[in-house]
C-alpha positions in Angstrom: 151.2 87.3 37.0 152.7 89.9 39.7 152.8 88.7 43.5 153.6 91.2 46.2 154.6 89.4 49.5 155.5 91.3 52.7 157.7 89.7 55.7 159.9 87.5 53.1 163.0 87.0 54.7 162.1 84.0 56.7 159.7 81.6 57.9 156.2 81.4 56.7 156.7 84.3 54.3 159.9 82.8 52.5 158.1 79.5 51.6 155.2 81.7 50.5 157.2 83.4 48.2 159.3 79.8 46.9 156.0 78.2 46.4 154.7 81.3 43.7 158.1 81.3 42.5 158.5 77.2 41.9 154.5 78.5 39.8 156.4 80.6 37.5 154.9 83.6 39.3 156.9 86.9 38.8 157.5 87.6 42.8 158.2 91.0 44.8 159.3 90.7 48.2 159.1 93.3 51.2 161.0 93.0 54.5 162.8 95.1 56.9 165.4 92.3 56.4 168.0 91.3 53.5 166.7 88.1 52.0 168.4 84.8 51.1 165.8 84.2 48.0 168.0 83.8 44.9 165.8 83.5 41.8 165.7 85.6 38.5 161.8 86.5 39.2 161.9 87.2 42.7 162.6 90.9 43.3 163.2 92.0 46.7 162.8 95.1 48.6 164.2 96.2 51.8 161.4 98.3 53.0 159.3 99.1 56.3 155.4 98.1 55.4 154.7 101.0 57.9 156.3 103.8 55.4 154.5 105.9 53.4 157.5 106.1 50.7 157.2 102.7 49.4 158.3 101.4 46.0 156.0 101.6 42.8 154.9 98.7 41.7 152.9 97.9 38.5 150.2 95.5 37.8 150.3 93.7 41.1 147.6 90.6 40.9 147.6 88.5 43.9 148.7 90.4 47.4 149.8 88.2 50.4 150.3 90.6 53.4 152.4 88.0 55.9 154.8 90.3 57.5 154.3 90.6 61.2 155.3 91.6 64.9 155.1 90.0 68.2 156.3 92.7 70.2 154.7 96.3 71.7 154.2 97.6 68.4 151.8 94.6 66.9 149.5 97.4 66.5 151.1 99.8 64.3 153.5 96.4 62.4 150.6 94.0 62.1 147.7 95.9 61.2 148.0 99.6 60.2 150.8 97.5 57.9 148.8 95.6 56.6 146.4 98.3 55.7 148.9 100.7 54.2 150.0 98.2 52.0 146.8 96.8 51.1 146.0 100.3 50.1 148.6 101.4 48.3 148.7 97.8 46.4 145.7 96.0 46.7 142.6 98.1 46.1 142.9 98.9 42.0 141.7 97.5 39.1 144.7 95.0 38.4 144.6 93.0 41.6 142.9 89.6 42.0 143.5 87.9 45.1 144.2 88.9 48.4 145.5 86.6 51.7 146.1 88.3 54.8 147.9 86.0 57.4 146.1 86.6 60.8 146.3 83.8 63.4 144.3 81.8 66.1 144.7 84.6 68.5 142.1 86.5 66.7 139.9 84.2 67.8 140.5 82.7 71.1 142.3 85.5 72.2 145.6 83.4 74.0 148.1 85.5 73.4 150.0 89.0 73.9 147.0 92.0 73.9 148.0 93.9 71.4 149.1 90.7 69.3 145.5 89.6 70.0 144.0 92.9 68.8 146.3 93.4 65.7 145.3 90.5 64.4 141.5 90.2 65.5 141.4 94.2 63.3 143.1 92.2 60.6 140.0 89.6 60.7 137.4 92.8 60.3 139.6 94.8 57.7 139.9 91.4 55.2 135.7 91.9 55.4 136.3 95.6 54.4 138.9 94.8 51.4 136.5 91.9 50.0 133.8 94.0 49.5 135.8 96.8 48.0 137.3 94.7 45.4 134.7 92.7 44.5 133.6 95.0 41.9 137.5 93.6 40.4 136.6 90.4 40.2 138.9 89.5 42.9 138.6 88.0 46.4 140.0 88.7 49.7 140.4 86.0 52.2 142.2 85.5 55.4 144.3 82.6 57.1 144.7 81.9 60.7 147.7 79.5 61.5 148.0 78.2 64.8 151.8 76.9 66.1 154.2 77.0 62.9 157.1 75.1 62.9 159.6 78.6 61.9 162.6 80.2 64.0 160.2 82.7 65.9 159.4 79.3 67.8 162.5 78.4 68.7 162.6 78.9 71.9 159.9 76.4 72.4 161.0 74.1 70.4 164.3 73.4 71.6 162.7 73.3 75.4 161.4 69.9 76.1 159.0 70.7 78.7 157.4 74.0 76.6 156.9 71.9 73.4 155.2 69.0 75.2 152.8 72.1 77.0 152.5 73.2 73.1 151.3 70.2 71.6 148.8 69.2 74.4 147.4 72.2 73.3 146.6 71.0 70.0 144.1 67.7 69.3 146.3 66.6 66.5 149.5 66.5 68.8 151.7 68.7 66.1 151.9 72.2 64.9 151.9 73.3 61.1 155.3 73.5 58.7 155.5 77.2 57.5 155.6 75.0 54.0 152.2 73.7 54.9 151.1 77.5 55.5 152.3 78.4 52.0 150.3 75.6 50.3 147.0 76.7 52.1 147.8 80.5 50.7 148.6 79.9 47.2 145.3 77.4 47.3 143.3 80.3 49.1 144.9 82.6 46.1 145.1 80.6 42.8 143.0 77.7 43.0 140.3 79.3 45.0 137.8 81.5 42.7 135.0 81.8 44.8 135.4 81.9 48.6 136.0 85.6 49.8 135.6 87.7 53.3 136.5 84.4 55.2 139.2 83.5 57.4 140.3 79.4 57.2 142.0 78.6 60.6 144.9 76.1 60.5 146.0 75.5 64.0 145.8 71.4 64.4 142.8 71.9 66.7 144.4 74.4 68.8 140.8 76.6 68.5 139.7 74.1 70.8 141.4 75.1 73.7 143.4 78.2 75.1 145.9 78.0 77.1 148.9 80.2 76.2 152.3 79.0 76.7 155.6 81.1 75.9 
């Protein structure tokens, strides 16, 4: 089995791609960035989801679209991304799971606007993709992590004072591992055969509240 996975060079997409690739999956990996990933099935392209030139890829079963902004261009990065690679990739006869990686933001709305927005279109597109590959046999879900313990976060969690504000956010008192994230996307891909056009939020009870700290 093929598994494409964008935004591989770190963080929640680089234990994504380890966990498929500790499965005996056969793994491509997309990124703007070079990647660290040494393993005789893991292929990896350095390549801008946003392109229209991107590489041709055969048989591609199970599609995790991960790679992601949080800057002024979430827009364009996040979600027309996400949809020219689930086009190009995704929507053909071959392909049998799909996981988007949205977020909580989509729906409580704490965060940067366009972030907010990127990810709440990702929500309503994962809707759109189900119902076209259905016909496939495949599914298309969605996954909404809350705080993830990864290197985007550093800033906060090297600052006493911000990660106490973070966790008091949270009812469980902890955010996720980007290790934790990858075990809910393979489950969501592999084990799961009959959930699809749903979004499972991870955020430790974050949904509960909404005050956004950065």
């Amino acid at each position: 089995m093929n598994v494409l996975i964008t935004g591989t060079s770190k963080g929640i997409g680089k234990e994504i791609a380890i966990k498929f690739l500790n499965n005996n999956y056969k793994v491509f990996g997309f990124d703007v960035l070079d990647s660290a990933i040494e393993n005789k099935n893991y292929t990896h392209f350095k390549t801008d989801i946003k392109q229209k030139n991107l590489p041709d890829l055969k048989d591609v079963n199970i599609l995790i679209n991960n790679a992601g902004t949080q800057n002024n261009q979430d827009i364009d990065n996040n979600l027309k991304g996400t949809i020219n690679i689930t086009e190009k990739y995704g929507i053909q006869p071959n392909i049998k799971a799909i996981v988007n990686i949205c977020s909580t933001s989509a729906h409580n709305g704490a965060e940067f606007p366009e972030y907010c927005a990127s990810k709440g279109g990702i929500l309503s597109y994962t809707k759109n993709v189900a119902s076209r590959v259905a016909h496939f046999g495949a599914t298309c879900n969605s996954i909404s992590p809350g705080g993830v313990i990864t290197e985007l976060n550093k800033h906060i969690l090297e600052n006493e004072n911000l990660w106490q504000q973070v966790l008091n956010e949270t009812t469980l008192n902890k955010w996720a591992t980007a290790k934790e994230i990858a075990e809910w996307v393979y489950f969501v891909a592999v084990v799961n055969k009959s959930m699809t056009a749903q979004d499972i939020i991870i955020d430790n009870g974050e949904i509960s509240k909404f005050n956004f700290i950065w």
